[in-house]
N, C-alpha and C positions, 0 to 999 in steps of 0.2 A: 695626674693622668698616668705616669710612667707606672706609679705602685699600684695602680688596680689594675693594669696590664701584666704585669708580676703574678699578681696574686691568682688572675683569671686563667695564666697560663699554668700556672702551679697548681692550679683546682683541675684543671682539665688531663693536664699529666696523670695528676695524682684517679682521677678515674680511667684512664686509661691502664694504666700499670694495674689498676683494681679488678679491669676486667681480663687482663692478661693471667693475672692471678688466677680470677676463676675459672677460668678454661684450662689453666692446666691441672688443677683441683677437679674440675670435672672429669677430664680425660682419665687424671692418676681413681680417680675412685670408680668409673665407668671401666677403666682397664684391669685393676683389682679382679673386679666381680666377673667381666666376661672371661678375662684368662682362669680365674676358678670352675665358671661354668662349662670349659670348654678341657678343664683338668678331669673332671668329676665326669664329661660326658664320654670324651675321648677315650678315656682310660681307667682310671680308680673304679666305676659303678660296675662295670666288667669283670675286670681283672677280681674284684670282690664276688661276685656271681660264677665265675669260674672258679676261686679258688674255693668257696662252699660248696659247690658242688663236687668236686674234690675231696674236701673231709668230709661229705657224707659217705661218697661211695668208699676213698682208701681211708680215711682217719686223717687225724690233725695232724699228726706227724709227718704223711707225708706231702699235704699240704704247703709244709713248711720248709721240706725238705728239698734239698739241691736238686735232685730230681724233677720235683716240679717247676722250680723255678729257674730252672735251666733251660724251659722246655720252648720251642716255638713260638708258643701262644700268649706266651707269659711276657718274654722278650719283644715279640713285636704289640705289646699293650704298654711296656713301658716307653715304647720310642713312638707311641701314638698318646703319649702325654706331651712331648714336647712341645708342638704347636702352642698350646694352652699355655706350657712353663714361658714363651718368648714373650706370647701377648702378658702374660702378668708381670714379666721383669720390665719390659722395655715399654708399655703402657702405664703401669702402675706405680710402682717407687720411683720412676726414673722423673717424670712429670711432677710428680710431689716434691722430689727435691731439688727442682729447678726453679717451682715457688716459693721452696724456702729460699733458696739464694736467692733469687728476686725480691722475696721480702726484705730480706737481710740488707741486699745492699741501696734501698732504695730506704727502707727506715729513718736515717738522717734526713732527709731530702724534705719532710713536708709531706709526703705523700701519704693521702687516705685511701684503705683498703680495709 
């Protein structure tokens, strides 16, 4: 009686810990993607659209050049990325690698995932 009691709490851990896993696999891959969609919305799809229109009217050159990207518009598109950069760092890899160590230290243990 005591080893199926064992075994039964060991089966139930081990799906627990499994679902803990996916959740934060879902978070880190659901964080990935929104903090990119909100890089690319925020900021990059813009600052791309301002800066061709740019080398069409002055040329590439100055496009590229300190001039332009010194300028107002430019400056406050790149500090209107950072919202997007938090949600990717602190949703995204930070989650994924807490499932690793979760995996990692749970490994030994019997546990399926």
């Amino acid at each position: 009686m005591l080893a199926g009691e064992c075994s039964l709490r060991r089966e139930h851990g081990g799906d627990a810990i499994g679902l803990r896993l996916e959740r934060y696999i879902r978070c880190g891959f659901w964080g990935l993607n929104i903090g990119l969609a909100m890089m690319v919305v925020l900021s990059l799809f813009r600052a791309g659209i301002l800066q061709l229109h740019d080398v069409i009217t002055n040329g590439y050159w100055h496009a590229r050049s300190l001039a332009y990207t010194a300028g107002t518009v430019p400056r406050l598109l790149e500090w209107l990325r950072m919202p997007g950069d938090l949600v990717f760092i602190f949703l995204g890899p930070l989650p994924i690698a807490m499932a690793m160590c979760l995996a990692i230290s749970t490994c030994g243990r019997g546990a399926r995932w």
